[in-house]
C-alpha positions in Angstrom: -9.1 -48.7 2.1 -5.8 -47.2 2.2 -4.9 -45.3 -1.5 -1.1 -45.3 -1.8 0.4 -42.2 -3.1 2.3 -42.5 -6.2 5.9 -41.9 -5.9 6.1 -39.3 -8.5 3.4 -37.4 -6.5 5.4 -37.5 -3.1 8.6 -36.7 -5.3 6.7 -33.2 -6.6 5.0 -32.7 -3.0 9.0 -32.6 -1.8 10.3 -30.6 -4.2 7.5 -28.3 -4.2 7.4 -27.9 0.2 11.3 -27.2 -0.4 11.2 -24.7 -3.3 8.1 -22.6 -1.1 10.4 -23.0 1.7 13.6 -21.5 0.2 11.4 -18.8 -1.5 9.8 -17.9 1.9 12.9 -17.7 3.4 14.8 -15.2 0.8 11.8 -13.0 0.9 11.7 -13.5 4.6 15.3 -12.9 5.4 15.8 -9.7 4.2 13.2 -8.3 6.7 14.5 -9.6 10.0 17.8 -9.0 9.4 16.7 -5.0 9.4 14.6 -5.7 12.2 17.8 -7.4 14.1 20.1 -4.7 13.1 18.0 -2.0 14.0 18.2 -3.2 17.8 21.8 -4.2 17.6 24.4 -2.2 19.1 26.2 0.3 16.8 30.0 -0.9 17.1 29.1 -4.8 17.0 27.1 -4.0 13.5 30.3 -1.9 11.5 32.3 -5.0 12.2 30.3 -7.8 11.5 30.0 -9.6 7.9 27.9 -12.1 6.6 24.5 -13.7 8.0 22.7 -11.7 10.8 20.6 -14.2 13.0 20.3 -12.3 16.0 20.7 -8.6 17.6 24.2 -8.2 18.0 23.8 -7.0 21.3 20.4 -5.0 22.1 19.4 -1.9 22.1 17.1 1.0 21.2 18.5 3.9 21.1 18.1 3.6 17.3 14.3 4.0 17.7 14.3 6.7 20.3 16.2 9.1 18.1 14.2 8.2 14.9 11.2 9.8 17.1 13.1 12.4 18.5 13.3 13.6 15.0 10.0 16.4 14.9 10.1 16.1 11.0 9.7 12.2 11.1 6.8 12.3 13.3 4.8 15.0 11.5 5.5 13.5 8.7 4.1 9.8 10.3 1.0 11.8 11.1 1.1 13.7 7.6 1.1 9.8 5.9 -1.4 8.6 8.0 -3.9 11.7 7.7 -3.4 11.4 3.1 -4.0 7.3 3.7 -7.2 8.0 5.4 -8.9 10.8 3.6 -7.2 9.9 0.1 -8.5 6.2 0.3 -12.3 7.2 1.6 -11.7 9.5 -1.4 -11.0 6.7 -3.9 -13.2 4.2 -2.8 -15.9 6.5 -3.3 -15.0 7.3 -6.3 -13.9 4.0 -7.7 -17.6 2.5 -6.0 -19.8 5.0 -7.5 -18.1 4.8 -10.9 -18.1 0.7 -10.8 -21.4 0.6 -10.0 -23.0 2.5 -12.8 -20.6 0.9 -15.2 -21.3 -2.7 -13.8 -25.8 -1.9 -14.6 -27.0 -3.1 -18.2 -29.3 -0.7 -18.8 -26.6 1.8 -19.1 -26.6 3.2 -22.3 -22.9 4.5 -22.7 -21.1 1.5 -20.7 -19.1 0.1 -23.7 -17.8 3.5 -24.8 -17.2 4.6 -21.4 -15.1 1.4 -20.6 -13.1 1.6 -23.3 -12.0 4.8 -22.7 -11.2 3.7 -19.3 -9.4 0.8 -20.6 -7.2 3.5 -23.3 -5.8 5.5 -20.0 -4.2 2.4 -18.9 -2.0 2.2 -22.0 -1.9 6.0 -23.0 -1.6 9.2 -20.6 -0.7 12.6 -20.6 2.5 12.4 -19.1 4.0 13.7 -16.0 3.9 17.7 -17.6 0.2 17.6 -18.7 -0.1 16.3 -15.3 1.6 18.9 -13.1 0.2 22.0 -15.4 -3.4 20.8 -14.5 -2.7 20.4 -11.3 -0.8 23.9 -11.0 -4.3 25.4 -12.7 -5.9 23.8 -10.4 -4.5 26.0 -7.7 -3.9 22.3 -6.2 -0.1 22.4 -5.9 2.0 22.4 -2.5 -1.1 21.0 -0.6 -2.6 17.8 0.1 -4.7 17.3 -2.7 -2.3 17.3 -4.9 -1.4 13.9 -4.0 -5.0 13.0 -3.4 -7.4 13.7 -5.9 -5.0 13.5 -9.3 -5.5 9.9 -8.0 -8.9 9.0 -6.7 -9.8 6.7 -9.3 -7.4 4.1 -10.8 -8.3 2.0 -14.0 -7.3 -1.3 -12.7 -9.3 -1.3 -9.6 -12.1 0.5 -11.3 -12.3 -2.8 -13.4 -11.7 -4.9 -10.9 -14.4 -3.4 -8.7 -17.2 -3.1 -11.7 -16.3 -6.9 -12.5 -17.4 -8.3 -8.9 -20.4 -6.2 -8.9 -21.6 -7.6 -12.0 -21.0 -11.3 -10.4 -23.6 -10.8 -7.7 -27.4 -11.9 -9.2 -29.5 -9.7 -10.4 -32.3 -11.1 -8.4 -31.1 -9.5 -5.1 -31.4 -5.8 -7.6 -34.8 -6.6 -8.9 -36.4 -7.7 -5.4 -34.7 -4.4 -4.1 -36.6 -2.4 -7.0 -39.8 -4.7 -6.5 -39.6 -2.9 -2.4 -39.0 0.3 -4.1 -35.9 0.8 -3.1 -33.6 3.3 -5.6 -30.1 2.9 -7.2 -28.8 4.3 -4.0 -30.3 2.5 -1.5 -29.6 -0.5 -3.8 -25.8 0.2 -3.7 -25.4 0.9 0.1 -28.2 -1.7 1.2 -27.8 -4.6 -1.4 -24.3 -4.6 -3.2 -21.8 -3.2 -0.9 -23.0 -5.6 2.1 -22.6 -8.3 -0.5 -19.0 -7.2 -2.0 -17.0 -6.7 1.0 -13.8 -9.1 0.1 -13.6 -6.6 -2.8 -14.1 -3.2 -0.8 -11.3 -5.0 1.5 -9.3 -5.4 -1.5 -9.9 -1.5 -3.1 -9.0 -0.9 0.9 -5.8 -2.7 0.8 -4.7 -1.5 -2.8 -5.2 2.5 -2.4 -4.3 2.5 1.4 -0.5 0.8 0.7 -0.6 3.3 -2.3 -0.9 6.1 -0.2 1.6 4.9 2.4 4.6 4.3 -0.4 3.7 7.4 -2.3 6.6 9.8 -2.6 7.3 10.9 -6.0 4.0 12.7 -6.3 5.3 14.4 -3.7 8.5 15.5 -4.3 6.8 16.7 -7.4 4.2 18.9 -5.7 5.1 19.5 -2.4 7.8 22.4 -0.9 6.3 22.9 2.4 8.4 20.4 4.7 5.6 20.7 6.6 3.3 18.4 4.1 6.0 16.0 3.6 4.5 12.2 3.9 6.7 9.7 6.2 8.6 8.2 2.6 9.6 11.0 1.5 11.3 11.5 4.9 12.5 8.3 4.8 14.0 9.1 1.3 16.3 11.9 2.4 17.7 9.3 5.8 18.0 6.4 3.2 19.0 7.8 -0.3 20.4 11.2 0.7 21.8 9.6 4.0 20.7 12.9 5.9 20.8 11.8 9.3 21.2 14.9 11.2 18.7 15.8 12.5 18.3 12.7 14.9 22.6 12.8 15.8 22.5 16.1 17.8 22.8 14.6 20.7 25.8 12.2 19.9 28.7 12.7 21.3 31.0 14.5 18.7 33.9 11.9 19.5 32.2 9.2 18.7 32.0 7.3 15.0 29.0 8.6 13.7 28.7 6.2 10.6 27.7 2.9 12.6 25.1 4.9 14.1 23.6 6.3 11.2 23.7 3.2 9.6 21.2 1.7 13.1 19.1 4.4 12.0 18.7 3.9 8.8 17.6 0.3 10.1 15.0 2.0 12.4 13.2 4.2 10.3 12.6 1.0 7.9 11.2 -0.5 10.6 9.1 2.3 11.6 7.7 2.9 8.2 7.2 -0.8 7.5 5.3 -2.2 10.5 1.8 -0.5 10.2 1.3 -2.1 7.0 2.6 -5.3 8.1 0.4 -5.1 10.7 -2.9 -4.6 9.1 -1.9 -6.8 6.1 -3.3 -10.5 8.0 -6.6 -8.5 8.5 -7.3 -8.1 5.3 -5.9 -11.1 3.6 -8.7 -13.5 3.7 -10.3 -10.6 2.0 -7.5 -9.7 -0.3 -7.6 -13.4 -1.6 -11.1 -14.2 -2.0 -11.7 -10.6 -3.7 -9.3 -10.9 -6.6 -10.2 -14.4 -7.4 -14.0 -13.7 -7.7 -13.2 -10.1 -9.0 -11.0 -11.5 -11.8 -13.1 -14.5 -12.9 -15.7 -12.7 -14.8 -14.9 -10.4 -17.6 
C-alpha cells in the first residue's frame, strides 16, 4: 500500500533541500573562489569583478614562490611538529583527568568539577597568564604554546561525560580479572570510547593549527614561528617580500601579491580539510553520545 505524502510535508521537504542548498553554497563559495584565484593568472585577476567560476587562466607560479619562501616552510614544519606533540600532550592530559573524574568512588569529584566548571567563566587574564609563564622560564619556546593549554574545560567535560556512559559492567568484570585502573583505562575504556578520542583528536589538533595569538605573545625567535602566524604577516601586514625577489622589478607587483595571498590560504587550509572526512563519522557520533548524559 502506497502512503501519500501530505502536501504540507513535500512543501517543507522543498523548502528545507533549497535553504541547505543555498547555505552550502555561501559557505562553499567562498573557498573555491581562493582556490580558483590562487591558480589564475596575475593580470586576468586585477581586472576581473564579480563571480569567479573558473581559473582565469592557469597557473602556479603562485604556489612555487609561497614554498620558495624558507620562513613559510619552517614554519609549515614548526605547525605541524606543536600539532603533534601538543595534542598527544592534551589528550593525555584531558584522558587521565576525565577518567578519574568520570569513577564514583571518587571522593572529591563534585568539588573538583566545579572548580573546573568556574575556569570556564572566570580566568586570570592574559597578564597572570604571561607572568607564569615567563616564571616558568617557558617563554620564546615551544611550550609556551603547548602546555598553558594541555587541558581545556570543555573537552575535559565532554570527555568525562562519555566515559561515564559506558556500563559499569565492562569495569567490574575488568576488576573481577584483576585488572587495575590503568589497565582498565587503556584495555577497557579507551577501546570502547574512540568516536570521542577522535573528537578530543579533531578539537585540540585544529586548535593547534589556527593558534597564533599565543604566539605572537610568547614567541621572538622567527625561527619558532607556527605557519599562521606566517600567514598573518602575508595576509594582515601584506608582507610579501620575501617570496617577490625574483619578480621582475618592471612588472606590477600588486596582482601578484594579491595570487599569493590566495596561495598561502590554500596551503594553510588543505591539511585540515584533508583529514576532516576521516574523522567525521567520529566527530558526529562522539558529541552526540558525549553530550547526552550530564
Amino acid at each position: 500500500m502506497k502512503i501519500k505524502t501530505p502536501r504540507s510535508e513535500l512543501t517543507f521537504r522543498g523548502f528545507n533541500y533549497a535553504f541547505m542548498t543555498l547555505f552550502m553554497l555561501a559557505t562553499l563559495y567562498p573557498m573555491l573562489y581562493v582556490a580558483f584565484a590562487s591558480v589564475s593568472r596575475p593580470e586576468m585577476i586585477a581586472g576581473h569583478t564579480g563571480f569567479l567560476l573558473r581559473p582565469l587562466g592557469f597557473t602556479l607560479g603562485a604556489y612555487n614562490m609561497v614554498f620558495q619562501n624558507p620562513m613559510l616552510v619552517r614554519s609549515y614544519m614548526n605547525t605541524i611538529l606543536y600539532v603533534t606533540v601538543g595534542t598527544s600532550i592534551n589528550l593525555f592530559m584531558t584522558t587521565l583527568g576525565a577518567y578519574v573524574l568520570s569513577r564514583k568512588d571518587f571522593m572529591l569529584r563534585v568539588p573538583v568539577m566545579m572548580f573546573i566548571v568556574f575556569t570556564m567563566f572566570f580566568s586570570g587574564g592574559l597578564i597572570p597568564t604571561y607572568l607564569i609563564v615567563l616564571a616558568l622560564g617557558l617563554n620564546n619556546t615551544m611550550w609556551a604554546l603547548l602546555l598553558p593549554t594541555a587541558i581545556s574545560s570543555f573537552n575535559l567535560i565532554l570527555m568525562r561525560t562519555y566515559f561515564s556512559s559506558i556500563p559499569e559492567t565492562f569495569e567490574e568484570a575488568a576488576r573481577i580479572d584483576g585488572a587495575n585502573d590503568l589497565l582498565i583505562l587503556v584495555k577497557v575504556i579507551l577501546p570502547l570510547s574512540m568516536p570521542i578520542v577522535a573528537v578530543m583528536v579533531l578539537f585540540y589538533g585544529v586548535g593547534h593549527w589556527n593558534s597564533w595569538f599565543s604566539a605572537m605573545i610568547y614567541l621572538r625567535t622567527r625561527e619558532l614561528f607556527p605557519l599562521q602566524l606566517i600567514l598573518r604577516e602575508i595576509l594582515i601586514l601584506a608582507d610579501t617580500r620575501d617570496m617577490m625577489t625574483n619578480i621582475d622589478p618592471g612588472l606590477d607587483r600588486e596582482p601578484i601579491s594579491e595570487i599569493i595571498k590566495y596561495a598561502t590560504i590554500m596551503v594553510a587550509t588543505i591539511p585540515i580539510l584533508c583529514v576532516y572526512p576521516f574523522l567525521q563519522k567520529y566527530f558526529v557520533k562522539g558529541v552526540m553520545i558525549g553530550g547526552i548524559k550530564g
